[in-house]
C-alpha positions as CSV (number, residue, x, y, z in Angstrom):
1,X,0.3,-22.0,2.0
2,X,1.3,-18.6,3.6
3,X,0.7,-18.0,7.1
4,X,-1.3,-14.7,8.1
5,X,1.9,-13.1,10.2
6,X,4.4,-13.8,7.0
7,X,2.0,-12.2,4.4
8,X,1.6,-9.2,6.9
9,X,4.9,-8.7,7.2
10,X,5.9,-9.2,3.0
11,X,3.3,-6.0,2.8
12,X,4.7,-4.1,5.5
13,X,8.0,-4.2,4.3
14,X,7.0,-2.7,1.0
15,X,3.8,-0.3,2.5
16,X,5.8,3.0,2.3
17,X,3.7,6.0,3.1
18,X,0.5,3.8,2.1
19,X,-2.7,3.5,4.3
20,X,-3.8,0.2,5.1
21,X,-7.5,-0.9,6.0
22,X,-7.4,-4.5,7.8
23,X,-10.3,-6.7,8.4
24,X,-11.4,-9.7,10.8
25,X,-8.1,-12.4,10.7
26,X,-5.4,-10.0,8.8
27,X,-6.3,-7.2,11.9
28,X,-5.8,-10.1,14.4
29,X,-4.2,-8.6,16.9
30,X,-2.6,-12.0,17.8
31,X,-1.5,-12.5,14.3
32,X,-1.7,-10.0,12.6
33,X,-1.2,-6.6,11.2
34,X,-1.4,-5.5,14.2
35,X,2.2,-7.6,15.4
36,X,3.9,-6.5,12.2
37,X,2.5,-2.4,11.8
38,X,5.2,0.0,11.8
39,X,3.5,2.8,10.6
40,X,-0.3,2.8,12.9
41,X,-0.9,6.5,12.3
42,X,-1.8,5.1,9.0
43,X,-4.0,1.7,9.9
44,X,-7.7,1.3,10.2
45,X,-9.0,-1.5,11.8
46,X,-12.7,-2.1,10.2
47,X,-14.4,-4.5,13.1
48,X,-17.7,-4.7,13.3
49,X,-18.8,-4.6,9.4
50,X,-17.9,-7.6,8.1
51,X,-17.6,-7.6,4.1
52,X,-17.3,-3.6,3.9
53,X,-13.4,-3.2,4.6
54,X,-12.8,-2.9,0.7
55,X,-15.8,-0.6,0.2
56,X,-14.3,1.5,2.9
57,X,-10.8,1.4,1.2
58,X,-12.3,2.4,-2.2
59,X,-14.0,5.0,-0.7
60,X,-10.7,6.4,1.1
61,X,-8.6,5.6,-2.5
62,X,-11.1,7.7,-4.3
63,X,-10.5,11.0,-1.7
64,X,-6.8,10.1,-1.3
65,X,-5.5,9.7,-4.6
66,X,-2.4,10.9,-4.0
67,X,-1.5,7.9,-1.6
68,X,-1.3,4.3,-1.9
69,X,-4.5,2.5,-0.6
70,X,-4.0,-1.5,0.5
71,X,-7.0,-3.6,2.0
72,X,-6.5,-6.9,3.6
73,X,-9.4,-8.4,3.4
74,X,-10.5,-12.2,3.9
75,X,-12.1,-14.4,1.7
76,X,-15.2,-14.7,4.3
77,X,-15.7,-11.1,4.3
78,X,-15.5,-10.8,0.3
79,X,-17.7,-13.6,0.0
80,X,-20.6,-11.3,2.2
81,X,-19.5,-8.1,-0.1
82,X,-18.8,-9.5,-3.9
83,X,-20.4,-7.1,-5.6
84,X,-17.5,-4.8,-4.0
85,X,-15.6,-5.7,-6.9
86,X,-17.7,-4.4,-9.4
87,X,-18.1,-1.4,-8.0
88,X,-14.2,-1.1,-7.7
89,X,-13.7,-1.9,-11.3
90,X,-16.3,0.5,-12.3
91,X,-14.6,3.6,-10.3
92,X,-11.1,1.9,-11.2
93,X,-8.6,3.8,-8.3
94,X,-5.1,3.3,-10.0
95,X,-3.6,3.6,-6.2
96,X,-5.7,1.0,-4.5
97,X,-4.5,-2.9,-3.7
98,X,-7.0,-5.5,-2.6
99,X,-5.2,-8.7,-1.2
100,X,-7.4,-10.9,0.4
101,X,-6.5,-13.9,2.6
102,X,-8.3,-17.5,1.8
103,X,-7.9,-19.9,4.7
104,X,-11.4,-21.4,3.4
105,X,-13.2,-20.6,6.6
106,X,-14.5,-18.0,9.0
107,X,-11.4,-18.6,11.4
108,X,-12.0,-15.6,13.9
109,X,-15.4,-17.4,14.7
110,X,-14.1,-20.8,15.2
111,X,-13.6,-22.2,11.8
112,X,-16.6,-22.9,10.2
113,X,-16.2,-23.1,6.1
114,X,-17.0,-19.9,3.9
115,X,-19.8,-20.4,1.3
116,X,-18.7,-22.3,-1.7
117,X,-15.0,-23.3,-0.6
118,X,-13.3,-25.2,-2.9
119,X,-15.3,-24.0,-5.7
120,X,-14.5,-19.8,-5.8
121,X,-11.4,-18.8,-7.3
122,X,-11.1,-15.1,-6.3
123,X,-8.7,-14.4,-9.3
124,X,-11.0,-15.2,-11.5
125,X,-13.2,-12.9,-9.9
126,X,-11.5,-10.3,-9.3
127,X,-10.0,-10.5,-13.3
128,X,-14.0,-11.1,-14.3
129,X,-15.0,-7.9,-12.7
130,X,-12.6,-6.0,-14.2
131,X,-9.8,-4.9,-12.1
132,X,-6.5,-4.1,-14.1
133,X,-4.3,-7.1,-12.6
134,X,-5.4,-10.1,-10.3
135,X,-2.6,-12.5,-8.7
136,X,-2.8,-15.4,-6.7
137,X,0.0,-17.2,-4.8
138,X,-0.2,-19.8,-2.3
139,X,4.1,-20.0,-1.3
140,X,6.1,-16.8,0.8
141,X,9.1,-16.8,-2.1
142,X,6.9,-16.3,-5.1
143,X,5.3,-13.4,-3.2
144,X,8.1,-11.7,-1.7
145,X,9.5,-11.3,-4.6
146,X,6.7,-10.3,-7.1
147,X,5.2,-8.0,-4.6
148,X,8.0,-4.7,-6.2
149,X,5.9,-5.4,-9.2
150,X,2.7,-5.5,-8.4
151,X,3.0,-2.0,-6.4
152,X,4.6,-0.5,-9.5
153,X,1.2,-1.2,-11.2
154,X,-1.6,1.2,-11.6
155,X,-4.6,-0.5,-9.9
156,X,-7.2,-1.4,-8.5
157,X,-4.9,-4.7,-8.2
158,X,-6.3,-8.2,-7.0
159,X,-3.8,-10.4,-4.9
160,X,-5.2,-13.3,-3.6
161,X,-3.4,-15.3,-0.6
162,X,-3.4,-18.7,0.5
163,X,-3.3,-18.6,3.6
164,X,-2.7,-20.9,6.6
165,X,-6.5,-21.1,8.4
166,X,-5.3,-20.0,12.1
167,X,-8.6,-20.6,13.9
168,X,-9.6,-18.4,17.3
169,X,-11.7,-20.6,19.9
170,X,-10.8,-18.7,22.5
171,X,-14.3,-17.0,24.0
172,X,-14.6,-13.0,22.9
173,X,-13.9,-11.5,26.4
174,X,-10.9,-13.6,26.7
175,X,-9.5,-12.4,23.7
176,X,-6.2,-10.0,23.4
177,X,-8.1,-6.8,22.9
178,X,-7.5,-4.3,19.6
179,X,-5.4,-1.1,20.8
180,X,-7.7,0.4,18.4
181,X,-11.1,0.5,17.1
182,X,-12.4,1.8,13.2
183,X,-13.9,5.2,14.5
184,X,-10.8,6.5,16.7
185,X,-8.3,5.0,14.1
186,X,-10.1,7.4,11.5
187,X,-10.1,10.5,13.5
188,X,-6.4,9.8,14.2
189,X,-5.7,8.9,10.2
190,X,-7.2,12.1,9.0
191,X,-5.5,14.4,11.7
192,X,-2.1,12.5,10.5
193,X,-2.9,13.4,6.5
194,X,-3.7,16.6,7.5
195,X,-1.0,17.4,9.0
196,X,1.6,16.0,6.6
């Protein structure tokens, strides 16, 4: 198993110029992408619409060809958004990179287990529906080091990461706050492309 914080960082150090859409445990601001981000101008944070973080990224692959697209995404949220990968197969963005992180439960609200875990394999899935590659790896090593290749892919790529669950029981308002929430993060992501 990977933990959350490792895997951000393996992607970070490869991201480049590319814009990256986070979602509920990968955005952790604890543990996160947040902790690891060296680039923010180009991160949206997608809180509050759980399941819709890779619909978002297609959308923003689709009017930003140009530029390299990655969602982290978790398994909970895929599980309330499936047919998200049909739809990316269908429109079939050769710059956009789906990785999502399966710790087998809804850790941001305390831990309780996703639909169906033990039984999905989001792989399959992903190569069911369509998309041009899917991965899965569950160690740091074999990621690290196949992670050159899967960017020098055409996508819409599928990486699925086990990850170490990393379960928040701390109550909401005693939470580390995000720095940044979806809507200002956009505003400040489109100024930044348009002035590059």
């Amino acid at each position: 198993m990977i933990s959350n914080i490792d895997a951000c960082r393996v992607i970070e150090g490869k991201r480049g110029n590319a814009i990256v859409i986070t979602t509920m445990g990968s955005g952790n601001p604890r543990f996160g992408w947040p902790k690891v981000s060296n680039n923010e101008d180009l991160d949206i944070p997608v809180g509050g619409a759980m399941g819709k973080a890779s619909s978002f990224a297609l959308g923003l692959a689709l009017a930003q060809p140009q530029r390299r697209v990655i969602v982290l995404d978790g398994d909970g949220s895929l599980v309330m958004n499936l047919g998200t990968l049909t739809t990316i197969s269908e429109r079939s963005p050769s710059n956009l990179y789906h990785f999502v992180f399966e710790n087998g439960c809804y850790a941001v609200t305390g831990g309780q287990p996703i639909p169906a875990e033990g039984k999905l394999n989001f792989k399959d899935l992903a190569s069911g529906a369509g998309y041009c590659a899917s991965y899965e790896f569950d160690n740091l090593e074999d990621f690290t080091s196949s992670l050159d290749q899967i960017f020098g892919q055409d996508g819409p790529i599928f990486v699925n990461l086990r990850i170490t669950p990393e379960i928040e029981n701390t109550p909401m308002h005693l939470r580390e706050p995000a720095k940044r929430n979806t809507r200002s993060a956009v505003q400040e992501v489109r100024k930044f492309l348009s002035s590059s």
